[in-house]
Structure formats: C-alpha cells, structure tokens
C-alpha positions as CSV (number, residue, x, y, z in Angstrom):
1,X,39.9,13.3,82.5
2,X,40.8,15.9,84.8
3,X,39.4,16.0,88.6
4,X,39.7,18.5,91.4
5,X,43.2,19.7,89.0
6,X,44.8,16.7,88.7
7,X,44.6,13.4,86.8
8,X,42.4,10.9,88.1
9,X,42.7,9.0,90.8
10,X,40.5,6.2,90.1
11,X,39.5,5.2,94.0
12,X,38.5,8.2,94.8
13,X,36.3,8.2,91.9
14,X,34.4,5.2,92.4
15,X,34.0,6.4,96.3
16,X,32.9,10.1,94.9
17,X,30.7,8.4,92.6
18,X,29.1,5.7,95.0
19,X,28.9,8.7,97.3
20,X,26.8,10.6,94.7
21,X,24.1,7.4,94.4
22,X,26.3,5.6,91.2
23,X,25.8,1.9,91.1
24,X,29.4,0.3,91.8
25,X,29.2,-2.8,90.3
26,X,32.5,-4.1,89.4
27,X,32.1,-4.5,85.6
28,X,30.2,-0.8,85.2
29,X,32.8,0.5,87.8
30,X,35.9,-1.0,86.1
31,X,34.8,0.8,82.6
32,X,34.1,4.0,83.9
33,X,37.7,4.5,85.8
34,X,39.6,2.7,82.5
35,X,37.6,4.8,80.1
36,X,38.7,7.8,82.7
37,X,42.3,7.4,82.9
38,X,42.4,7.1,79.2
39,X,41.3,10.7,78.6
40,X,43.7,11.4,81.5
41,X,46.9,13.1,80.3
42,X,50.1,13.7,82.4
43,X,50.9,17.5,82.7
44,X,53.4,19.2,79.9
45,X,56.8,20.1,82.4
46,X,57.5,23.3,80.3
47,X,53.8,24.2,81.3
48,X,54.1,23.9,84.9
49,X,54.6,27.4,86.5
50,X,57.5,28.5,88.2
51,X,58.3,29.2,91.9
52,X,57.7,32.3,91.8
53,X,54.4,32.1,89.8
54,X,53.2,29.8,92.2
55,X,54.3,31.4,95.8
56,X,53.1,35.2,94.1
57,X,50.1,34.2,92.5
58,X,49.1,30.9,93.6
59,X,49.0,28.8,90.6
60,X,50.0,25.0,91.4
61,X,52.0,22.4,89.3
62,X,48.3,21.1,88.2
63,X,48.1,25.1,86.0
64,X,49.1,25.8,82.5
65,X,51.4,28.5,81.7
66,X,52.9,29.4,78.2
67,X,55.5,31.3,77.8
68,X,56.4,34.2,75.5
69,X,59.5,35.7,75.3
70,X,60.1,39.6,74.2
71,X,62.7,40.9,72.3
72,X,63.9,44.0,70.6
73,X,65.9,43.6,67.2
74,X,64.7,46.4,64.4
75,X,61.6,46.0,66.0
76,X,59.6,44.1,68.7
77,X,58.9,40.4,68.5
78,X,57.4,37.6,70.6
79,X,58.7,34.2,70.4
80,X,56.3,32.3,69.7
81,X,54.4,34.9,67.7
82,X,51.2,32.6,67.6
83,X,50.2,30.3,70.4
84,X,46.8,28.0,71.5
85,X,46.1,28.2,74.4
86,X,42.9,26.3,76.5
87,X,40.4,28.1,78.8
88,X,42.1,28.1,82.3
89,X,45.8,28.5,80.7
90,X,47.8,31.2,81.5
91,X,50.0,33.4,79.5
92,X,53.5,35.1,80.8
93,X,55.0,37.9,78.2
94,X,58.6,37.8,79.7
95,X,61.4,40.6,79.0
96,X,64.3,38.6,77.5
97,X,66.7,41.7,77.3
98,X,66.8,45.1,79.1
99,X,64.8,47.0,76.6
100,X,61.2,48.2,77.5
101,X,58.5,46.2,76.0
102,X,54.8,46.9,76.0
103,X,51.6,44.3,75.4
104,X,48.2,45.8,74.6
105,X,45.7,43.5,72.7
106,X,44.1,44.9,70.0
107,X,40.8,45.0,71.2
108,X,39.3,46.5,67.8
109,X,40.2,43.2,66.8
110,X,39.1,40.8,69.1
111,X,35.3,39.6,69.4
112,X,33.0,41.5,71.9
113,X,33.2,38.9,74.0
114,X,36.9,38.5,74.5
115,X,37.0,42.6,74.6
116,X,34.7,42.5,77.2
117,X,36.6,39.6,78.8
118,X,39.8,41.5,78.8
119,X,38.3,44.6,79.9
120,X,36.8,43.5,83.0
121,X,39.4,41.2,84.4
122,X,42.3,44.3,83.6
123,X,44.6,42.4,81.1
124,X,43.7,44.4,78.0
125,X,47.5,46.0,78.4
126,X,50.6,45.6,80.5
127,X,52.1,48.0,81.9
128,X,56.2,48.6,80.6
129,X,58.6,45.9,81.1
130,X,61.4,47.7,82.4
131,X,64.0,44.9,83.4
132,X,64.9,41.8,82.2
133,X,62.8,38.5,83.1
134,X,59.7,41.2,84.3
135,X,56.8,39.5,83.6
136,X,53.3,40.2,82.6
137,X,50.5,37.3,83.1
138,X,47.4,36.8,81.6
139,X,45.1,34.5,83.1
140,X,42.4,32.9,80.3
141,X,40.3,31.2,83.4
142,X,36.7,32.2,82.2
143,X,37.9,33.7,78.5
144,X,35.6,33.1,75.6
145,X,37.1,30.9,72.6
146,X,38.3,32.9,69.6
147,X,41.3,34.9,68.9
148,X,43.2,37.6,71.1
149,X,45.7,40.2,68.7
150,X,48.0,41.5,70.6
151,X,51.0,44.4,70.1
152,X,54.1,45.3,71.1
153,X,55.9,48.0,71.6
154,X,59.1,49.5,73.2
155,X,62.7,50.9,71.8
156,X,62.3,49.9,68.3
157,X,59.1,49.3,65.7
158,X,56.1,47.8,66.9
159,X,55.5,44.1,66.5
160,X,52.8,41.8,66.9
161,X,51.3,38.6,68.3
162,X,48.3,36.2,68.5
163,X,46.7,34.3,70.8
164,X,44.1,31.9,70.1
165,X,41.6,29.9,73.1
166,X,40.2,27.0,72.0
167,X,39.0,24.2,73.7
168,X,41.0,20.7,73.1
169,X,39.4,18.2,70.9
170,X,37.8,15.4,72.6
C-alpha cells in the first residue's frame, strides 16, 4: 500500500487513522497495518529517476520512470518496443547514438480519451533528439488506461512502439 509516495509506515498510520476517528484497538489496529505492509512493495532501483530527472523536473526516488532507448540501424527502433506502464509512471525516450530521433504517438490510433490526454498536457510528439542521451519524458500522471502507438523517426525508416497503462492487479 502506498501512502503520501512511499511505503507504509505503519505508526503513522495508526496515528493518521486515530486522528481521522478510527477505533485503535490493538487487535483491529494490528490487522489493518499487517494487511498494509503486505500490499506494500519496495521500489524497482532501475525505476527510480536519475539526478538529473529529479533536480530538472522534480520527480523523487518514490516516482516511476521506464526507460526507452532509441536507435538507428536500417531503420528506427526503441528498445523495449512494448512496455506497461501504471498511471503516474513516467516515460524517458533517450538518444542512444548521435542520430536524430523523433516520437509522435499515433493519435489516430489511440482512444479519445488518451488523444485527448496527450493533447492537452503537450506530449503528443517530441521535438528532435539531436545528441546523444537527449531525452524526451512523458509523464502518465492523470492518463486514461488503454494503449498509446507511438513512431519514430529520424536518419533511417521509420519504426515503431507501444505503450500500454494499465492499472496493477490487486
């Protein structure tokens, strides 16, 4: 169980609830922070964002950020080409060579909702990747659940990409 971005800390629980007019009997109060912590899960390290994410955008260690990395062979790729992501994750398309690469989701292919999404918050497309390690994020706080096309292009033929939000099981 997440709370306030990190995992549970089972004190301030109990006070937080007690605070909010919970009962805190010891029994009741014992099941709700064990049943808690078991839903708790420690953060993935290859999710937690870099130095630079965090001092240029703010993210903490608490935020989710996949990686995808862009290449040029005969044509464009993404590695990974597919990914699932949750709502709240973030995205980074980095450059992994010198070449110019290019993200634009395909927004004819995308539900209404996630076009709209896109639209409004200015990640339907990057703008060109010129160097390497350049970056372009996309932030998924607020997306709708479903599936987000994207292509790439640059130097070479065009590639392509997925993206799919879904919420975690249980």
């Amino acid at each position: 169980m997440r709370y306030g971005g990190g995992c549970l800390n089972p004190r301030a629980f109990v006070a937080r609830w007690a605070a909010a007019g919970g009962t805190v009997a010891p029994v009741p109060a014992i099941l709700v922070v064990t049943a808690a912590l078991a839903a708790c899960e420690p953060p993935d390290p290859s999710l937690i964002p870099d130095e630079i994410l965090q001092s240029e955008l703010g993210l903490t260690p608490d935020d989710r950020v996949h990686t995808v990395r862009l290449t040029t062979g005969v044509a464009e790729r993404a590695d990974p080409d597919s990914l699932t992501v949750r709502p709240g994750d973030y995205v980074q398309f980095v450059s992994a060579d010198r070449l110019v690469h290019e993200v634009a989701f395909v927004l004819d292919n995308v539900p209404e909702t996630a076009r709209t999404f896109l639209v409004r918050t200015g990640q339907d497309r990057s703008t060109p990747l010129l160097e390497l390690d350049a970056r372009f994020v996309v932030s998924f706080e607020g997306a709708p659940q479903g599936p987000y096309p994207y292509a790439l292009a640059g130097n070479r033929g065009s590639g392509e990409g997925r993206i799919f939000v879904a919420v975690p099981p249980g």
